[in-house]
C-alpha positions in Angstrom: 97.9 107.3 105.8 101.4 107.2 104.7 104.0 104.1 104.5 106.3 105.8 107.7 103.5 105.4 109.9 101.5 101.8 108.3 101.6 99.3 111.5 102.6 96.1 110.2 101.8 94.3 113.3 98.3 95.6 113.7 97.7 95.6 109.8 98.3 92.0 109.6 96.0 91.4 112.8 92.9 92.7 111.4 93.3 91.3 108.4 93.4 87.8 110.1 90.5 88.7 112.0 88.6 90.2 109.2 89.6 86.7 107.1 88.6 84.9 110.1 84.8 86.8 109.8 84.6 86.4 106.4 85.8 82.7 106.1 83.1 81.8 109.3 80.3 83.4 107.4 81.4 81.5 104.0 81.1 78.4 106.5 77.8 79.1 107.4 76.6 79.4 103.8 78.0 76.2 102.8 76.0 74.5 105.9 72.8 76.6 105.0 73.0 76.2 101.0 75.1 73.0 100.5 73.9 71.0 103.2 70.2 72.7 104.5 71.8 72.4 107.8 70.7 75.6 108.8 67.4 76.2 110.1 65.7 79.7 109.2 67.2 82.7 107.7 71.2 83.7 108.3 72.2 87.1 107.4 75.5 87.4 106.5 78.3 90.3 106.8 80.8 89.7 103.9 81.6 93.0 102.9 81.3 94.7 106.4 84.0 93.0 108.1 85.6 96.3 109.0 83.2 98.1 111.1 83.2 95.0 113.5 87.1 94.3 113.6 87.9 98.5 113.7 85.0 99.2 116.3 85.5 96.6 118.5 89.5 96.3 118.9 90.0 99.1 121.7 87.2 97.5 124.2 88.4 95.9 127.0 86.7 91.7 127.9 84.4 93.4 130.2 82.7 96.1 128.1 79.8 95.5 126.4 78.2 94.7 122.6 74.8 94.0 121.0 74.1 93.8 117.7 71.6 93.0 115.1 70.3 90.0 112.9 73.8 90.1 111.2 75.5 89.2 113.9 78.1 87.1 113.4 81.1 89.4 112.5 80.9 91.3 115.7 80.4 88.4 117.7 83.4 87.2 116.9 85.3 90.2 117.1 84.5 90.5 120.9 86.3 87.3 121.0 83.6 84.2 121.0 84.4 81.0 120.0 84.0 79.8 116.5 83.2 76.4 117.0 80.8 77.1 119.4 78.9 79.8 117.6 79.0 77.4 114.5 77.1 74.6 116.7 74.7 77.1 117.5 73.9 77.9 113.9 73.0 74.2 113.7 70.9 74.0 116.6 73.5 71.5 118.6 74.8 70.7 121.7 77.9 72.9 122.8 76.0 76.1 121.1 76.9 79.4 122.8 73.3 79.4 123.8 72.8 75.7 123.8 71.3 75.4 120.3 68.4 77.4 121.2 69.4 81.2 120.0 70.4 80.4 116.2 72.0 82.9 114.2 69.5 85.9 114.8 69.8 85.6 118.7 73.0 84.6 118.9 75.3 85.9 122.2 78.3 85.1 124.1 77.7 86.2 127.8 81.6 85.0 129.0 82.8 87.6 126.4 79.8 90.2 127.3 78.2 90.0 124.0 74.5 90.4 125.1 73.4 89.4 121.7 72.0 89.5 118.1 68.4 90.5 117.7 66.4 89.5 114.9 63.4 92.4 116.0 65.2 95.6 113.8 65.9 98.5 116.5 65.1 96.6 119.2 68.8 96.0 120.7 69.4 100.1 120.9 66.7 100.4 123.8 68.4 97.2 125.2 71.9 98.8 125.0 70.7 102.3 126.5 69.3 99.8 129.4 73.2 98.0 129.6 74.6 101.6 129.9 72.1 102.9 132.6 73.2 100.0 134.4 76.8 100.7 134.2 76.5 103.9 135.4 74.3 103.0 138.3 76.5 100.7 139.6 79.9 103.1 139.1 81.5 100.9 136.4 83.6 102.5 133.9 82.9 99.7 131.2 81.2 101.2 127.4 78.4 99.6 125.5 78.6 99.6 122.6 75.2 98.7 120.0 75.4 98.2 116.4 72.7 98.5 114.2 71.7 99.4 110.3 70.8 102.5 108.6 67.1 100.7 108.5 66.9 100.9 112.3 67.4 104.4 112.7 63.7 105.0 111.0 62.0 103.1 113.7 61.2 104.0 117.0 63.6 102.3 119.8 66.1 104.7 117.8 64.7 107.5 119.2 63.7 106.0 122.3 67.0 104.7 122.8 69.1 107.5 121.4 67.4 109.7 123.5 67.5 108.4 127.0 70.8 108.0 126.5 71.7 111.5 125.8 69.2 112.4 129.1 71.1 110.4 131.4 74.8 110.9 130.2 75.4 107.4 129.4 78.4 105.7 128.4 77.3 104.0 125.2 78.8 104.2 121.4 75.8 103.9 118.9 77.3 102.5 115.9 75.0 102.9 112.4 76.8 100.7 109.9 75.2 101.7 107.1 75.5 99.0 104.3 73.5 101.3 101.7 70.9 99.0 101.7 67.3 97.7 104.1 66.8 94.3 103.0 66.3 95.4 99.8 65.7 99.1 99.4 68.1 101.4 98.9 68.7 103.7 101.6 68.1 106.9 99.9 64.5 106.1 99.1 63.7 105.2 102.6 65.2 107.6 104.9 65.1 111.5 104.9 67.8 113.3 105.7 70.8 112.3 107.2 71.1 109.4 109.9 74.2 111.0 112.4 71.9 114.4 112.2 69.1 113.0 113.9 71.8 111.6 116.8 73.1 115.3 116.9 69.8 117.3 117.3 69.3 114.9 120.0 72.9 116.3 121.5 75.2 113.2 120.7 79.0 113.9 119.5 78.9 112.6 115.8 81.1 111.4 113.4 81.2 110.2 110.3 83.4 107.3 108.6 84.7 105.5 106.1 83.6 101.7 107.2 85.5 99.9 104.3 88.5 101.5 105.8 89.8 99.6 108.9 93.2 101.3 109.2 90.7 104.9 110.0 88.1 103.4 111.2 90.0 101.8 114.1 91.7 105.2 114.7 88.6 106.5 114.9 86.7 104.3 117.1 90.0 104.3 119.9 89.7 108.2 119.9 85.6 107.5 120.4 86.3 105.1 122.8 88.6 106.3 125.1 86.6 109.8 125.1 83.3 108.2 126.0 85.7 106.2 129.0 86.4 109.7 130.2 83.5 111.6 129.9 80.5 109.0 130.4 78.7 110.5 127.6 77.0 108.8 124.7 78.6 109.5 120.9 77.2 107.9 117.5 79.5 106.6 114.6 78.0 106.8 111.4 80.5 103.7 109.7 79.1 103.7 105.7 80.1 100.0 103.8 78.4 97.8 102.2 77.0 94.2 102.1 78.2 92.0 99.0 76.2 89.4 99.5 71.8 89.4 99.6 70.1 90.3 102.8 70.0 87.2 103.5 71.7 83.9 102.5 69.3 83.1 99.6 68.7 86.4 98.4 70.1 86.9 95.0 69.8 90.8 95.6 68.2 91.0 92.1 67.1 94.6 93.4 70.6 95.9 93.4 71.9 97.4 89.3 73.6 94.7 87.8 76.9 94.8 88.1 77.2 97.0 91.3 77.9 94.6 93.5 80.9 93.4 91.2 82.3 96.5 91.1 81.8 97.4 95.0 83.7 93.9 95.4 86.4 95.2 93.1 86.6 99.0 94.8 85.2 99.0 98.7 86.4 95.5 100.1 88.1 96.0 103.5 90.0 93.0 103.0 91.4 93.9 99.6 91.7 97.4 100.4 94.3 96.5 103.4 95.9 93.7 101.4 96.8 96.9 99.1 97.6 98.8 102.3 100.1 96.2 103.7 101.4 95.0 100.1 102.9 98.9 99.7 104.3 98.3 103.5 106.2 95.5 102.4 104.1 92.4 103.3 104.1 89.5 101.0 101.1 87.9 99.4 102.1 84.8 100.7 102.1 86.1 104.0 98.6 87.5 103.7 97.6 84.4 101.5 98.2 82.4 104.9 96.3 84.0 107.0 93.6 83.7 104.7 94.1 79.8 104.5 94.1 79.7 108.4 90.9 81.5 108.7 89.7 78.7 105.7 91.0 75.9 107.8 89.7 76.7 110.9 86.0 77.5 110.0 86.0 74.4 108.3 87.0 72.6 111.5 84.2 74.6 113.2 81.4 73.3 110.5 82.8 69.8 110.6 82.7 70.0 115.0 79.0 71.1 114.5 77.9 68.7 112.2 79.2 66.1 114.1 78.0 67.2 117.8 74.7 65.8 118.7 71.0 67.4 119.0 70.4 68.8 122.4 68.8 66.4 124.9 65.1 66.2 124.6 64.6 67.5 128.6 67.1 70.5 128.0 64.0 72.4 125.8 62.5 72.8 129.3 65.4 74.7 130.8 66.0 78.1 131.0 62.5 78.5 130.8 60.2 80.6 133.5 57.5 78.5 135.0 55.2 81.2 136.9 52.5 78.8 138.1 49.1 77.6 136.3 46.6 80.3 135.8 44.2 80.8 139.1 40.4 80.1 137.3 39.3 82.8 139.9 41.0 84.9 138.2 39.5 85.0 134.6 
């Protein structure tokens, strides 16, 4: 990339966006760590905000995303609303999915984000479903399924890589590959190399830089539009890297000391654009304010969901599927 062909315009809108991810997941921490508002585990993507703003800027409202139990970045990149995912994270009223998904199941319908999964693996199958559907039905939408270098050693990988290469589906398969699952290193849990197992199933692959948003989201409009055209499934193998523990009270004591630091200090996408759009001519105090916008309007989002109120007590019987009581005769 040279400074003749930098976009300003778009430079400066994925930094907001990626500022926006990072500033809602520091939210979530402070409710979780701070406050114990936060039930259960939260797994947070600071560090990875570029695989979820690159991948997801050429889809239209109506295509399609699931992701995985760190789920928040690429939900709101397909456009959900902060305050409402934040109320979800507390279990309150005005949740996306009424208080009753938390962050692991997390999903935004309106904006066709069928949701997080907290069962590794599992959304790829789910995804591969999504895409049959599309193709049944003649729609010319993409699904697109993000999951973790871990996921690609269990079996709805195959399953679900598989069937979509049978039926000519329409369906990106996006491994963002944060180097580490939970807290094993990569290298010393999976053999060979992840996009080679997509390729001897006879996926298009390619490989990427995640940290880098500018490529990345080159990348992903060439992937995109190609997949629009030819109905086939590809795989993006998007390396990065998660600065923070698995989860939110990991202190990823596994990890060498210092690498983390020096990741920080080398990979992150948001630093590495502020360099990009600093050499285009972009002042730090233009950058610095989109960073205190995404700041200011998290925080408005935690302080919305700590002040909404619990769900009411007769809404835990909806949305569930009464079949009947059991026939005696039959046991």
């Amino acid at each position: 990339m040279t400074l003749s062909n930098f976009d300003q315009e778009k430079g400066l809108a994925r930094l907001h966006l990626m500022e926006r991810i990072r500033a809602f997941e520091e939210a979530a921490r402070r409710a979780a760590v701070d406050e114990g508002l936060v039930l259960g585990a939260i797994h947070l993507s600071i560090g990875q905000e570029a695989v979820a703003a690159a991948v997801i800027e050429p889809l239209r409202r109506d295509d399609y995303i699931l992701s995985t139990h760190r789920g928040h970045g690429h939900t709101l990149a397909k456009g959900a609303d902060a305050t409402a995912m934040m109320k979800e994270l507390l279990g309150r009223e005005g949740g996306c999915c009424g208080g009753k998904g938390g962050s692991m199941h997390i999903a935004d319908f309106g904006v066709r984000m069928l949701g997080a999964n907290g069962v590794v693996g599992a959304n790829i199958t789910i995804a591969a479903g999504a895409a049959h559907g599309i193709k049944l039905l003649g729609g010319d939408q993409i699904v697109v399924c993000f999951f973790g270098d871990g996921a690609a050693n269990r079996g709805p990988f195959l399953e679900g890589v598989n069937w979509a290469g049978v039926f000519d589906l329409p369906i990106l398969f996006v491994c963002e590959d944060n180097q580490y699952s939970a807290s094993t290193l990569t290298s010393d849990m999976t053999s060979g190399d992840v996009a080679e197992r997509a390729r001897a199933l006879g996926l298009r692959t390619t490989q990427a830089d995640g940290n880098d948003v500018t490529g990345l989201a080159a990348t992903a409009a060439e992937i995109t539009a190609r997949i629009r055209e030819t109905g086939k499934p590809e795989f993006l193998h998007a390396k990065t890297y998660r600065l923070s523990g698995h989860t939110y009270f990991d202190p990823a004591t596994y990890r060498p000391e210092g690498e983390a630091d020096h990741m920080r200090e080398t990979a992150c996408p948001i630093m590495r654009l502020r360099t990009d759009l600093t050499r285009a001519g972009v002042t730090e105090g233009e950058m610095d304010a989109l960073r205190q916008a995404a700041a200011e309007e998290m925080a408005a989002a935690l302080d919305a969901a700590r002040a909404a109120p619990w769900p009411a007590d007769d809404s835990v019987f909806a949305d569930v599927q009464d079949i009947g009581s059991p026939v005696e005769e039959a046991f």
